[in-house]
C-alpha positions as CSV (number, residue, x, y, z in Angstrom):
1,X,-9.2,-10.7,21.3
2,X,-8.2,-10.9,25.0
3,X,-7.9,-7.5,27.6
4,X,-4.7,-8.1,28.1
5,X,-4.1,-7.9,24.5
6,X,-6.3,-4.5,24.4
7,X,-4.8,-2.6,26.8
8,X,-1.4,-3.4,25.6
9,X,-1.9,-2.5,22.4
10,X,-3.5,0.8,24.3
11,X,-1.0,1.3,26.4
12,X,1.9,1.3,23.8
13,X,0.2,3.3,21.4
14,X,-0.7,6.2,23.8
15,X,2.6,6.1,25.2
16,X,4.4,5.7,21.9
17,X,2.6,9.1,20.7
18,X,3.3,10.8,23.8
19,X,6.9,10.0,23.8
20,X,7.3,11.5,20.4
21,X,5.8,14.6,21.0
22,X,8.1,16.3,22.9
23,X,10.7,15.6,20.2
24,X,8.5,16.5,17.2
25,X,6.8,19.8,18.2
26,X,10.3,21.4,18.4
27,X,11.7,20.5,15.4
28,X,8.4,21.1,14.0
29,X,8.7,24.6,14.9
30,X,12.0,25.2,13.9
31,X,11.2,24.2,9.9
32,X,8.1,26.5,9.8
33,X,5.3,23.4,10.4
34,X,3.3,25.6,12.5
35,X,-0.2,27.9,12.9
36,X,-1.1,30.5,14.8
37,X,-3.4,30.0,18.0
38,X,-5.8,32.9,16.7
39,X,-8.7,32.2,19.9
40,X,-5.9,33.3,21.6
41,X,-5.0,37.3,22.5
42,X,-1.6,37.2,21.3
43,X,-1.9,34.5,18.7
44,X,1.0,32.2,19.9
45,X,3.0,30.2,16.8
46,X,2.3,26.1,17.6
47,X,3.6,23.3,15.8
48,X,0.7,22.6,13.0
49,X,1.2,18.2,12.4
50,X,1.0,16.9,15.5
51,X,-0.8,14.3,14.4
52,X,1.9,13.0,13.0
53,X,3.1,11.6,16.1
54,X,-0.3,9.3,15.7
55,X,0.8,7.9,12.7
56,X,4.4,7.2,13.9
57,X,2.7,5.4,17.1
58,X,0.5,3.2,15.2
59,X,3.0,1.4,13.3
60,X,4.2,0.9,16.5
61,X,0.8,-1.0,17.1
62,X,0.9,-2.6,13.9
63,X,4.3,-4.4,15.1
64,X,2.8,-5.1,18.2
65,X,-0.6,-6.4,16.8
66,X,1.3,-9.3,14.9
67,X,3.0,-11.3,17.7
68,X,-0.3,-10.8,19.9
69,X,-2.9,-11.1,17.5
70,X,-1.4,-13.4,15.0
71,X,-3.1,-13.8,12.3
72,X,-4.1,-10.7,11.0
73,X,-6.1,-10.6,8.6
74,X,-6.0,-9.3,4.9
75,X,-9.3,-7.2,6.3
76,X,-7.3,-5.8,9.0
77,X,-4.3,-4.5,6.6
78,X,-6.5,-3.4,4.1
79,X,-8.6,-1.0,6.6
80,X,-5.1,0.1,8.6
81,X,-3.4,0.8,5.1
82,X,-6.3,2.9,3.9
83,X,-5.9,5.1,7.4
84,X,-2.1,5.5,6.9
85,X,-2.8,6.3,3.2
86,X,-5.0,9.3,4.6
87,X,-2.8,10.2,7.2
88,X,0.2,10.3,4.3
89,X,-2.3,12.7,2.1
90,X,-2.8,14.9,5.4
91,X,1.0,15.0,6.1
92,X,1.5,16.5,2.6
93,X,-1.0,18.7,2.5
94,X,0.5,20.1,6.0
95,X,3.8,20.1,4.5
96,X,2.8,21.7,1.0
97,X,-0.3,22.7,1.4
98,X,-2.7,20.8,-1.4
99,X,-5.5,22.8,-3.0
100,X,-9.3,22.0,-1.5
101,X,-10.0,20.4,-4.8
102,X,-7.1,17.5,-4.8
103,X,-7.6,16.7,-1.3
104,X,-10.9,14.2,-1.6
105,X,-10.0,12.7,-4.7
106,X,-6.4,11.4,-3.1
107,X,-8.0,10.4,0.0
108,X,-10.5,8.3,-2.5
109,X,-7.5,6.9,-3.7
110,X,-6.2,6.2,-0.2
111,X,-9.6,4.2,-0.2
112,X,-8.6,1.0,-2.8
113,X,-7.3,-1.6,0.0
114,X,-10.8,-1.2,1.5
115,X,-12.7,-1.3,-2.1
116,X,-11.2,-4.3,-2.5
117,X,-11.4,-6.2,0.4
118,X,-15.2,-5.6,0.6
119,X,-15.9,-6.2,-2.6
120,X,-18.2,-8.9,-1.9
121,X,-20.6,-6.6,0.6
122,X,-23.3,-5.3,-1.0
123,X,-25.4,-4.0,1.9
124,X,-25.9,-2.2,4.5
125,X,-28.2,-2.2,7.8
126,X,-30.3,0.2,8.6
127,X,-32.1,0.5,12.4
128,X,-36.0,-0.7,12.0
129,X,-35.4,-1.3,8.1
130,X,-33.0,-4.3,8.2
131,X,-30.9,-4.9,5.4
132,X,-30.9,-2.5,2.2
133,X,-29.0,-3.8,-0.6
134,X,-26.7,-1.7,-2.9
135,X,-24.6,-4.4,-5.0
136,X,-21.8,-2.8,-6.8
137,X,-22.3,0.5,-5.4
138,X,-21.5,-0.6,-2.2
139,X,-17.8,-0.9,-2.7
140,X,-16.8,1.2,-5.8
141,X,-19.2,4.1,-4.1
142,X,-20.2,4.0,-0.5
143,X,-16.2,2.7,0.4
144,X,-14.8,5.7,-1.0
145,X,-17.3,8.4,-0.7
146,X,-18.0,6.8,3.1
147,X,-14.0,7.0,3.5
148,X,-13.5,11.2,1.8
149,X,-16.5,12.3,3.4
150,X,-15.6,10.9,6.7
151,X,-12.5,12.7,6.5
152,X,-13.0,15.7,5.4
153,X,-15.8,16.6,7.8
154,X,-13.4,16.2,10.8
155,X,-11.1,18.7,8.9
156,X,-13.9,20.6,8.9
157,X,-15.3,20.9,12.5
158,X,-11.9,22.0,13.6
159,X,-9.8,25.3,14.8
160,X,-10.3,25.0,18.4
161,X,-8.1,23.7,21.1
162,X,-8.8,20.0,22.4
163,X,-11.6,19.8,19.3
164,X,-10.6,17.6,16.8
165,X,-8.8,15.5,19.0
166,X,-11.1,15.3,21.6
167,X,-14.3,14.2,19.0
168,X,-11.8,11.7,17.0
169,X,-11.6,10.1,20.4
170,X,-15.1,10.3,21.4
171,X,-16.1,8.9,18.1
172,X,-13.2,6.6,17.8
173,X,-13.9,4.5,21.2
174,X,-17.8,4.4,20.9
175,X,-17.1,2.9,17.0
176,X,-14.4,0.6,18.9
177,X,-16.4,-0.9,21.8
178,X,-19.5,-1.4,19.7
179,X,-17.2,-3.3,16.8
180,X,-15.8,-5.2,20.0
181,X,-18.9,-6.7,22.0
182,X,-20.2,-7.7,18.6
183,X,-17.4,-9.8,17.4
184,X,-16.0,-7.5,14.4
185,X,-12.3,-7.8,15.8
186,X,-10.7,-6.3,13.1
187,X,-12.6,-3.4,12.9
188,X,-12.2,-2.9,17.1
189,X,-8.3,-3.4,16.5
190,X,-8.1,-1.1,13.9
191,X,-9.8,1.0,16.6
192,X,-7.0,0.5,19.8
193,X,-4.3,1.1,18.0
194,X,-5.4,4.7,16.6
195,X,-7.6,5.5,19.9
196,X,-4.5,5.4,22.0
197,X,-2.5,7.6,19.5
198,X,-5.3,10.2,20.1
199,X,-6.2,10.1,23.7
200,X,-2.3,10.6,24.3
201,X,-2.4,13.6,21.7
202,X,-5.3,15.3,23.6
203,X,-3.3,15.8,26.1
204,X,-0.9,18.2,23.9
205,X,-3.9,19.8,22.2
206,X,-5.9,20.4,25.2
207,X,-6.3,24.3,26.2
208,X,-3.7,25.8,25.9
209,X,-2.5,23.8,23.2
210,X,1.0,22.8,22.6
211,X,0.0,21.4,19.5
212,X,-2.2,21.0,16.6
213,X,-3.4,17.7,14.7
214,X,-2.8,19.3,11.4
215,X,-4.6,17.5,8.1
216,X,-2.8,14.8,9.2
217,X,-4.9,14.2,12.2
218,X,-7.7,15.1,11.1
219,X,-8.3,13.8,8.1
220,X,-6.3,10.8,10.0
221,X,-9.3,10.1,12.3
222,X,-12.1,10.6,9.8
223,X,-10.3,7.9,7.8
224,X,-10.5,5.9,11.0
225,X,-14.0,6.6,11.5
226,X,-15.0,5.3,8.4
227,X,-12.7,2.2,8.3
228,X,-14.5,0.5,11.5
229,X,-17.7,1.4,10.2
230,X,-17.3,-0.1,7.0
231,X,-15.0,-3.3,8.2
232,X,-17.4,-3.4,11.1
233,X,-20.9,-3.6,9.8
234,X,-21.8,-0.4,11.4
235,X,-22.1,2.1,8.8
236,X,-24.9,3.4,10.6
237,X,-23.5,3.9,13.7
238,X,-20.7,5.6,11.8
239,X,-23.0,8.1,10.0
240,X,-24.1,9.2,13.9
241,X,-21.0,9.7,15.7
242,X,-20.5,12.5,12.4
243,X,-23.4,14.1,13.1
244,X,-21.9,17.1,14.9
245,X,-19.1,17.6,12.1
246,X,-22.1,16.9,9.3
247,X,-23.9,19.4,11.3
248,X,-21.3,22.1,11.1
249,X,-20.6,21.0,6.8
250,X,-24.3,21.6,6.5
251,X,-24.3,25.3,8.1
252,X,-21.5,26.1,6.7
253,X,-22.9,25.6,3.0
254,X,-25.8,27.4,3.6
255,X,-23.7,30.1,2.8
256,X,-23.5,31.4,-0.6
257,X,-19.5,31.3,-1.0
258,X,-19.1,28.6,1.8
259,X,-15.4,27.8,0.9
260,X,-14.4,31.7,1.2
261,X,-15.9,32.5,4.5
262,X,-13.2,33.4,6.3
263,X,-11.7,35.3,3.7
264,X,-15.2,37.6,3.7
265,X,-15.8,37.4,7.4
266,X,-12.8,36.5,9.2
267,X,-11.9,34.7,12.3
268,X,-13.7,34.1,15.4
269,X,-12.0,37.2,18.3
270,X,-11.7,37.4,21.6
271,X,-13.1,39.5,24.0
272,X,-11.6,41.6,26.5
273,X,-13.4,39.0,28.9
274,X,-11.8,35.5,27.3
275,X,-15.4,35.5,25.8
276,X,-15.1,34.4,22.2
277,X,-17.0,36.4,19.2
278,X,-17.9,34.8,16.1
279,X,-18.1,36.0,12.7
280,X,-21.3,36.4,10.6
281,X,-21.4,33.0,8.7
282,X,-23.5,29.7,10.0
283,X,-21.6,27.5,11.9
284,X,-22.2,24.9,14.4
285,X,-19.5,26.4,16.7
286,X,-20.6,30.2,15.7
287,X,-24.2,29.0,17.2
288,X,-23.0,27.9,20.3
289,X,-21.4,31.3,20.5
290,X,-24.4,33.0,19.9
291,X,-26.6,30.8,22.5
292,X,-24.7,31.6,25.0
293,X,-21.2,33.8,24.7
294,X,-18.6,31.4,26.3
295,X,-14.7,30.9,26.3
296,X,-12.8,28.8,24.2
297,X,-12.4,26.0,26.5
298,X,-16.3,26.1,27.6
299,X,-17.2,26.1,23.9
300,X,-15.0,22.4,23.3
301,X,-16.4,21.4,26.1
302,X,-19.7,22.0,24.9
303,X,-19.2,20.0,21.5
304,X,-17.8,17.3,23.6
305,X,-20.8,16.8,25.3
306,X,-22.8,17.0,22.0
307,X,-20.6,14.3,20.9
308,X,-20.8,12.2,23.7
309,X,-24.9,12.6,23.1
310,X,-24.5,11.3,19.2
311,X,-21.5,8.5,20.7
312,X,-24.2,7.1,23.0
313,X,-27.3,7.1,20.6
314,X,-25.0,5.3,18.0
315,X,-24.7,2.5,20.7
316,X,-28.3,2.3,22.0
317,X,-29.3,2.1,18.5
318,X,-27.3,-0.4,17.0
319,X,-27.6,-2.6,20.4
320,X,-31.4,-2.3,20.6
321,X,-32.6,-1.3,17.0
322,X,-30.9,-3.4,14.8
């Protein structure tokens, strides 16, 4: 895969989402697609599945993969068919709204082109342990769970403006350039194409936000997450670049009623000083809050730069430990 190739694939993805932007979030709007900015003293209305505009621009990369990057590989559209799959579950949940308990088990489903093209791995690599064998399990258990847990943890670390989108990219380019410089080009493709989508949307959900990912973004780039890892070789390295959102899902049910916290304690407010407040349940956000009290944009930035501290262990790791 040539750097000409890379950054045209880049290019036209970013641009592609950032030229449909502007023409989804109205329409958006106008058919009730939307959620309200509550970190925000009046609580503006914003369109709700931006990410959308993602999954619009990366069949625009798929088109553009072929003539470039001819032959694709049955690896390749397995992994970028499970993503759209996820991103086609997040769009109706956004749409309808799917109860929690039906969300996982479609986003399993969305997880068969990858179950069966690995169906012949059987391991995977652990840093100082080497190579620890799973046979079966590896493909009709570690795809899918790696694949719904993935996904549902960046729906889970979520709610603030530039977060999801800003980690999915974090995660998304360290997965990407550590799948490139090792050879795995069909796990670093899979990679461009859906790391330009997101860059591009950061700019739209950057504070203030003119737009949210929705389900469909962010169980979109969970889905991605796990599809390099596992078409990669770097499950490991995967499993890091999650930590802050495992973090957060590990908080979170320390609680005795996690899924009906907000419903007991409420939203996080906002202070007469921009400052934000957090309610009284365990959260990785809610103790960043609590460290130090901060605004909304200081707090993404500070889980950005948690991030970027997991993205850069996950490379010296795998480069030097395994």
């Amino acid at each position: 895969m040539n750097i000409l190739a890379i950054f045209i694939l880049l290019g036209a993805t970013s641009a592609m989402t950032f030229a449909l932007l502007p023409f989804l979030i109205p329409r958006l709007i106008k058919y009730g697609i939307t959620g309200l900015d509550i970190h925000k003293p009046d609580k503006p209305v914003r369109a709700e599945m931006g990410g959308a505009s993602i999954l619009l621009a990366s069949l625009v990369g798929l088109i553009l993969a072929y003539p470039l990057l001819d032959p694709l590989s049955l690896t390749f559209f397995a992994a970028f068919s499970t993503v759209v799959l996820v991103g086609i579950v997040g769009m109706i949940d956004d749409v309808v709204g799917l109860r929690q308990r039906y969300k996982p088990f479609l986003v399993a489903i969305a997880s068969v082109p990858l179950i069966y093209v690995l169906w012949g791995r059987a391991s995977i690599n652990f840093p100082l342990i080497g190579s620890i064998p799973f046979g079966l399990l590896y493909p009709l258990l570690i795809v899918p769970l790696a694949v719904t847990t993935s996904a549902n943890f960046s729906n889970i670390l979520a709610g603030f403006n530039g977060l999801e989108a800003g980690t999915a990219s974090i995660a998304i380019a360290a997965l990407t350039f550590l799948s490139w410089i090792r050879g795995q080009y069909d796990a670093s493709l899979i990679g461009i194409i859906f790391l330009g989508g997101y860059l591009a949307f950061l700019k739209y959900n950057w504070y203030p936000a003119k737009a949210f990912p929705g389900d469909t973004g962010t169980l979109m780039s969970g889905a991605v997450v796990a599809a390099i890892g596992l078409v990669g070789g770097l499950e490991f390295a995967a499993i890091v670049v999650t930590m802050p959102a495992a973090i957060d899902f590990t908080l979170k049910m320390l609680h005795r009623r996690p899924f009906a916290q907000r419903e007991i304690f409420g939203n996080t407010t906002v202070g007469s000083d921009g400052r934000l407040i957090p309610p009284s349940y365990p959260a990785l956000a809610h103790a960043f809050m609590k460290v130090s009290p901060m605004s909304e944009r200081n707090l993404v930035k500070s889980i950005l730069i948690m991030e970027m501290a997991y993205a850069l262990l996950a490379i010296l790791v795998t480069q030097f430990l395994m």
